[in-house]
MINU-635588 format. One record per residue (C-alpha): x negated, y, z. Coordinates in nm, 4 decimals. Example, Ala and Ser with C-alpha at 12.3 -4.5 7.8 and 13.67 -1.06 7.14 Angstrom:
+----------+----------+----------+
!     east !    north !       up !
+----------+----------+----------+
!  -1.2300 !  -0.4500 !   0.7800 !
!  -1.3670 !  -0.1060 !   0.7140 !
+----------+----------+----------+
//
This chain:
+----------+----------+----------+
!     east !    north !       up !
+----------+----------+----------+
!  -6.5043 !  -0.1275 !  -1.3018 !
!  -6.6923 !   0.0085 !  -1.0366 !
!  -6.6835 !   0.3827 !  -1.1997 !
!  -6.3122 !   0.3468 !  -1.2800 !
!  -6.2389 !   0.2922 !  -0.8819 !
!  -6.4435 !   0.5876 !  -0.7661 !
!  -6.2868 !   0.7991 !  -1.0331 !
!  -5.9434 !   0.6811 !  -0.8943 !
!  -6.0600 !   0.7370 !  -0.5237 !
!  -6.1567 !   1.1004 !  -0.6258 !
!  -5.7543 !   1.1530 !  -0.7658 !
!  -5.5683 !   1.2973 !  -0.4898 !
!  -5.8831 !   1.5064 !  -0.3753 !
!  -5.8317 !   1.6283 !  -0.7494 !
!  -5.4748 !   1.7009 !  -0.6811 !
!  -5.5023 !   1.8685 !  -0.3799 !
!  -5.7786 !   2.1208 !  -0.5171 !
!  -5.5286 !   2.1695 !  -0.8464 !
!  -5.2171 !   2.2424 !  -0.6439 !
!  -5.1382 !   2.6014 !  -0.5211 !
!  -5.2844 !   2.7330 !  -0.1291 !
!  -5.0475 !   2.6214 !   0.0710 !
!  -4.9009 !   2.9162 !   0.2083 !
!  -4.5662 !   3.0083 !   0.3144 !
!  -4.4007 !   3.2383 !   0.0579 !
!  -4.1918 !   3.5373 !   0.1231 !
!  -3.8365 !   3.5023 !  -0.0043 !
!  -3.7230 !   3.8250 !  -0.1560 !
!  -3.5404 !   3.9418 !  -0.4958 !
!  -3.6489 !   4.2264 !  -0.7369 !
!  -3.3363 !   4.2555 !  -0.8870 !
!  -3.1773 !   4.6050 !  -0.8585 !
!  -3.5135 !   4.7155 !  -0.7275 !
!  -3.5798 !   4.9646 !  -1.0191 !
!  -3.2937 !   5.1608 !  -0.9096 !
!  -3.4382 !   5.1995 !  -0.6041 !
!  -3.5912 !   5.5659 !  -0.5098 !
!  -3.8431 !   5.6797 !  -0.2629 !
!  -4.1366 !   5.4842 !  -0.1710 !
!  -4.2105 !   5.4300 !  -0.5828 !
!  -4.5135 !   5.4537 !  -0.7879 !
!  -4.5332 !   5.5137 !  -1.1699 !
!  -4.8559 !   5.3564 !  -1.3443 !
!  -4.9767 !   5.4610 !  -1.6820 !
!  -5.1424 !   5.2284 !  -1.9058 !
!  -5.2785 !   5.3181 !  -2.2511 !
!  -5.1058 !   5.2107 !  -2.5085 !
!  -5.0957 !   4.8445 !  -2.5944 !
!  -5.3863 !   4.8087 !  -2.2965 !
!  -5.3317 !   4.5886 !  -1.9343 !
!  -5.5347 !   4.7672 !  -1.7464 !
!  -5.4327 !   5.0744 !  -1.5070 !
!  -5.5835 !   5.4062 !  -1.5825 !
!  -5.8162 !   5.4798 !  -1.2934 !
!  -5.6407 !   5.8097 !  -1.2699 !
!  -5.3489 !   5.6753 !  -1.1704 !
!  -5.4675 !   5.4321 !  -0.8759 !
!  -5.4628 !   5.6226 !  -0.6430 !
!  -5.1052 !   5.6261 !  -0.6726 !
!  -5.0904 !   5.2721 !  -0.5012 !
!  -5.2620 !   5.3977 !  -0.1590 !
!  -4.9296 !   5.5575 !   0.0384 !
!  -4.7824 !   5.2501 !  -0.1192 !
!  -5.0262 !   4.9832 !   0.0216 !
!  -5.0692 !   5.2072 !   0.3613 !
!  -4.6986 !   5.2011 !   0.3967 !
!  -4.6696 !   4.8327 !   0.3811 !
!  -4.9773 !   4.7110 !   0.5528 !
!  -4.8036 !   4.9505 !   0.8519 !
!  -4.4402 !   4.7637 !   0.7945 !
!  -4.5447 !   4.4205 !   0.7440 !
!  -4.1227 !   4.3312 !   0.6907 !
!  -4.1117 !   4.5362 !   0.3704 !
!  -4.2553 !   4.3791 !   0.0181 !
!  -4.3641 !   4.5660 !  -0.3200 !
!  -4.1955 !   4.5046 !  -0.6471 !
!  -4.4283 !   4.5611 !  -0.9354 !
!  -4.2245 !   4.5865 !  -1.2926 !
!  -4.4065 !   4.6312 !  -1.5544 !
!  -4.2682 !   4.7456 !  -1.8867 !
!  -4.3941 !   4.7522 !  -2.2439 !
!  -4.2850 !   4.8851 !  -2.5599 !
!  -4.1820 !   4.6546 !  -2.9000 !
!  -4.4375 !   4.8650 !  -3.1237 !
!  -4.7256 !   4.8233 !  -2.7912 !
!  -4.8565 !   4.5018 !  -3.0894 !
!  -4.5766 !   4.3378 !  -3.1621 !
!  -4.2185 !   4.2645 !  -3.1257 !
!  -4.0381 !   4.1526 !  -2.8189 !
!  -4.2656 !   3.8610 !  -2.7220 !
!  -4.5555 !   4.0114 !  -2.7287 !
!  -4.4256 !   4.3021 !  -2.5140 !
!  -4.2893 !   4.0473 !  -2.2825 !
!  -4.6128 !   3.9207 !  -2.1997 !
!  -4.7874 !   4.3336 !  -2.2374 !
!  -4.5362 !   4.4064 !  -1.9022 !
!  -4.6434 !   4.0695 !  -1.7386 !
!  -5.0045 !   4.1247 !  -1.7570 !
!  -4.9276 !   4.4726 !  -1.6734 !
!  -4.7363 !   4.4063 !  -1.3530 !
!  -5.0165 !   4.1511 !  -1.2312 !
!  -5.2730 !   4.3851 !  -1.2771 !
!  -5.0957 !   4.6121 !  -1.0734 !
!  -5.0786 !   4.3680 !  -0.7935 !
!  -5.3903 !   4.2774 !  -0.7791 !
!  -5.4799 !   4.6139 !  -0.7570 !
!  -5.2367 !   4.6103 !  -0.4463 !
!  -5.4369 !   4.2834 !  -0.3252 !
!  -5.7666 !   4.4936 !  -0.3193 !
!  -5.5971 !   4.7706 !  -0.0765 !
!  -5.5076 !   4.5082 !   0.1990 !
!  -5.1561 !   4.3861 !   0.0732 !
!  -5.1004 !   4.0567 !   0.1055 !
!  -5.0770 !   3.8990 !  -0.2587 !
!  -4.7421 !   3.6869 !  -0.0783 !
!  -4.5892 !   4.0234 !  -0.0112 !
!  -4.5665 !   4.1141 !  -0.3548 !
!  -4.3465 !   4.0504 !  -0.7089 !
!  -4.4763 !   4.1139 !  -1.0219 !
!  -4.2492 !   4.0591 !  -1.2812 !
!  -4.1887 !   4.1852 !  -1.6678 !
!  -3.8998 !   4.3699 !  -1.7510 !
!  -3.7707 !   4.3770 !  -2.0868 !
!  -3.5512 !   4.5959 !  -2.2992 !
!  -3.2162 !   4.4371 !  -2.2154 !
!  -3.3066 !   4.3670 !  -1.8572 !
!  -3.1850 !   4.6993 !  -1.6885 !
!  -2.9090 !   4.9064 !  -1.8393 !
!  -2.8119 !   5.2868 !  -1.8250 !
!  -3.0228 !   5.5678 !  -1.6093 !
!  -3.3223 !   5.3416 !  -1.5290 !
!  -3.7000 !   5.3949 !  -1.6035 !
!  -3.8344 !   5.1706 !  -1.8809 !
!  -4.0969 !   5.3708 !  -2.0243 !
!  -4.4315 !   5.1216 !  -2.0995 !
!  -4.5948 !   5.1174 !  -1.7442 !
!  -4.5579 !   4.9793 !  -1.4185 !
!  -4.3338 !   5.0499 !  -1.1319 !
!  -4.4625 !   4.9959 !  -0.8001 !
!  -4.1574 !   5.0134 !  -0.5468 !
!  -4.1944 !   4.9570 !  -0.1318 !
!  -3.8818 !   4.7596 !  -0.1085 !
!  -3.6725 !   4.8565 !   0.2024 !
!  -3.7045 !   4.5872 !   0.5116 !
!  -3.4405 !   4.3008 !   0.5013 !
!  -3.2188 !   4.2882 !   0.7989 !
!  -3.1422 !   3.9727 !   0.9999 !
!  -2.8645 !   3.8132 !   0.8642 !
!  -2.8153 !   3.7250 !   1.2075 !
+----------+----------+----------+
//
């Protein structure tokens, strides 16, 4: 009996160490943001792999530089994957996921704040005509939001 009320004392300390930091989050949308140009980024990956080719890294640095310096703008980070990267569309679902978070975290390790940045997979059928979907990630410096006010 005695165990069973300590172990239901120690619940909500549990909960609170499960549940997420409790920081604020940045609203913003990454929709439309791979037909954005300028401040963009291509990373290769080898094929079927989640990890960034160190060659390509320093490809993130004007990116993170530029936001650390414009703390109102936030990064998209899309990744993309191929059907025939091992498998069909699920598993390239979750290829351009793990892709896109390792980009961020790559961000993360250059100063960005990890609240400041979207990583999200992008399928096949997400974007339509004229837009980049080769396997990869793109990193883009979204443009600052105005005040709606």
């Amino acid at each position: 009996m005695i165990l069973l009320r300590a172990a239901l004392a120690s619940l909500p300390l549990l909960a609170l160490a499960a549940s997420p930091a409790l920081a604020q989050l940045r609203e913003f949308s990454c929709v439309g943001a791979e037909r954005l140009e300028g401040d963009v980024a291509v990373i290769a990956f080898a094929r079927g792999g989640d990890r960034p080719r160190a060659e390509d890294l320093p490809r993130l640095e004007p990116l993170a530089e530029a936001a650390r310096a414009a703390p109102a703008r936030n990064l998209c980070v899309l990744g993309f994957a191929a059907e025939g990267e091992g498998g069909g569309a699920t598993s390239a679902s979750r290829l351009a996921a793990r892709r896109a978070r390792a980009v961020a975290l790559e961000l993360a390790k250059l100063g960005v704040e990890r609240d400041r940045v979207r990583a999200e997979a992008r399928t096949r059928g997400f974007a339509s005509g004229g837009v980049d979907r080769r396997p990869g990630a793109r990193v883009i410096l979204l443009p600052a939001e105005r005040d709606p006010a």
